[in-house]
C-alpha positions as CSV (number, residue, x, y, z in Angstrom):
1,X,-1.1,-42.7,49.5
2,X,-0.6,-45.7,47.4
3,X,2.2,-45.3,44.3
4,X,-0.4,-48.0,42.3
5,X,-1.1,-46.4,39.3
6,X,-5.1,-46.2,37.9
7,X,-5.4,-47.7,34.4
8,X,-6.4,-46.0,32.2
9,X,-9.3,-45.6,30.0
10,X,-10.1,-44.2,26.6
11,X,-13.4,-42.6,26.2
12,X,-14.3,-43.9,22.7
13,X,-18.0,-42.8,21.4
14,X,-20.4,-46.1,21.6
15,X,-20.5,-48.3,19.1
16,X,-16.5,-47.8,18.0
17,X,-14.1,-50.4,17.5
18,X,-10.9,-50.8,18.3
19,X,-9.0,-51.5,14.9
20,X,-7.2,-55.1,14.8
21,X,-3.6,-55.4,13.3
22,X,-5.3,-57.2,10.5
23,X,-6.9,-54.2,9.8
24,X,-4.0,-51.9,9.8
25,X,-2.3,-54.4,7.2
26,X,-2.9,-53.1,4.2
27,X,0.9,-52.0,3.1
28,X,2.2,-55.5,3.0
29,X,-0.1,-57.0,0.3
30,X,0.0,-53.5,-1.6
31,X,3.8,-53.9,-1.8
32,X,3.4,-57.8,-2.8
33,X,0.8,-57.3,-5.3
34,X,2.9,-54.2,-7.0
35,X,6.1,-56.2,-7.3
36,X,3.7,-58.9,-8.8
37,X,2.0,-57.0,-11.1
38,X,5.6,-55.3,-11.9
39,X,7.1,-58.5,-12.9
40,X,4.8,-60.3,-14.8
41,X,4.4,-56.8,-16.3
42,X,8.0,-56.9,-17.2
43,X,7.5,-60.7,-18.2
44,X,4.9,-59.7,-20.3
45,X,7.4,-57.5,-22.6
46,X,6.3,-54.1,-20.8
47,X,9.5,-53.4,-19.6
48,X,9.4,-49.6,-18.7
49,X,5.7,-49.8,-17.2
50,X,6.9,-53.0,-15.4
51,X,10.2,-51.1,-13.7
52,X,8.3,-48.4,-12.7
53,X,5.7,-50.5,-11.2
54,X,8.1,-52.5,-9.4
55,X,9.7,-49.4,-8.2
56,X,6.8,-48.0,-6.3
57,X,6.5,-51.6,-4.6
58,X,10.6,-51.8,-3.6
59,X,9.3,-47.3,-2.5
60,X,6.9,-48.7,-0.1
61,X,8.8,-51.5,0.9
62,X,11.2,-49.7,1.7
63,X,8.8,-47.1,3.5
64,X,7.5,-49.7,6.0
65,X,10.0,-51.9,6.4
66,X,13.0,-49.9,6.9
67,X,14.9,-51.9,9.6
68,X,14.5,-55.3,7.6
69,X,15.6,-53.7,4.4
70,X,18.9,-52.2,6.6
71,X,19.4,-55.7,7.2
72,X,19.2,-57.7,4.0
73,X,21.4,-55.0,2.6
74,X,23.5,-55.6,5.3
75,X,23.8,-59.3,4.3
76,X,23.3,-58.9,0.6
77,X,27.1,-59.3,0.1
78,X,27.2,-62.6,2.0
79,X,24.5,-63.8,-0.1
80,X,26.5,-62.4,-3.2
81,X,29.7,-64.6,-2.8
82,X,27.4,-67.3,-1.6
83,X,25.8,-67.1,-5.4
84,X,29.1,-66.4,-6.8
85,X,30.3,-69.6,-5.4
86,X,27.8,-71.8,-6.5
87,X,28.3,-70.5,-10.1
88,X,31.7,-71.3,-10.0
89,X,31.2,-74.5,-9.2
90,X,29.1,-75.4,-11.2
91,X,31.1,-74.2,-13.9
92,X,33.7,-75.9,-12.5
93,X,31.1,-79.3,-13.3
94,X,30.0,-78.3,-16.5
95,X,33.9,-78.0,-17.7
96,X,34.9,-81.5,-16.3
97,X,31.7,-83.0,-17.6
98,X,32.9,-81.2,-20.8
99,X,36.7,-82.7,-20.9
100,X,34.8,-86.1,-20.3
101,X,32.6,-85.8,-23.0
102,X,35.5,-85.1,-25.5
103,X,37.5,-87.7,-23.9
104,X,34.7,-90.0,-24.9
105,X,34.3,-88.8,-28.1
106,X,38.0,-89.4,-28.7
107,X,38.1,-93.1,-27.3
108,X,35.0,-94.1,-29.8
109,X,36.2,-92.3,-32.8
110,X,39.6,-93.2,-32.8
């Protein structure tokens, strides 16, 4: 006998339709349009109605997406220093630009 195996096939009642991916979406735009409506909530001046909003959307974000969310927590602290390094130097440009500024002042007024 032959080790090929049969395919095989589903006996679906006629007329049914197998459902697309497309179809299956529908936690990706609920979580989108929950953080939206969550932050322009809390842009609004809602604050508590916004945070709880925004909540359920990070819930089922978090619900669906489990594996990316491991990994951007992974790398949040990368992306931390990387922020906290850009801060610094642009405070580091904002104080030079600030001793030039005086300096300026000081040549004119004198």
């Amino acid at each position: 006998m032959s080790g090929v195996p049969l395919p095989q096939t589903a006996n679906f009642p006629q007329g049914h339709v197998e459902p697309h991916d497309s179809e299956i979406e529908w936690i990706r735009p609920t979580v989108g349009g929950t953080l939206l409506v969550g932050s322009l909530l809390i842009l609004s001046g809602k604050r508590k109605a916004g945070l709880v909003v925004a909540a359920a959307g990070a819930a089922l974000a978090l619900l669906e997406e489990q594996d990316a969310v491991a990994e951007w927590w992974r790398g949040l602290p990368r992306y931390l220093d990387e922020a906290q390094r850009f801060l610094n130097q642009a405070q580091r440009t904002i104080d030079d630009l600030s001793s030039k500024r005086d300096k300026l002042r000081s040549m004119f007024h004198s």
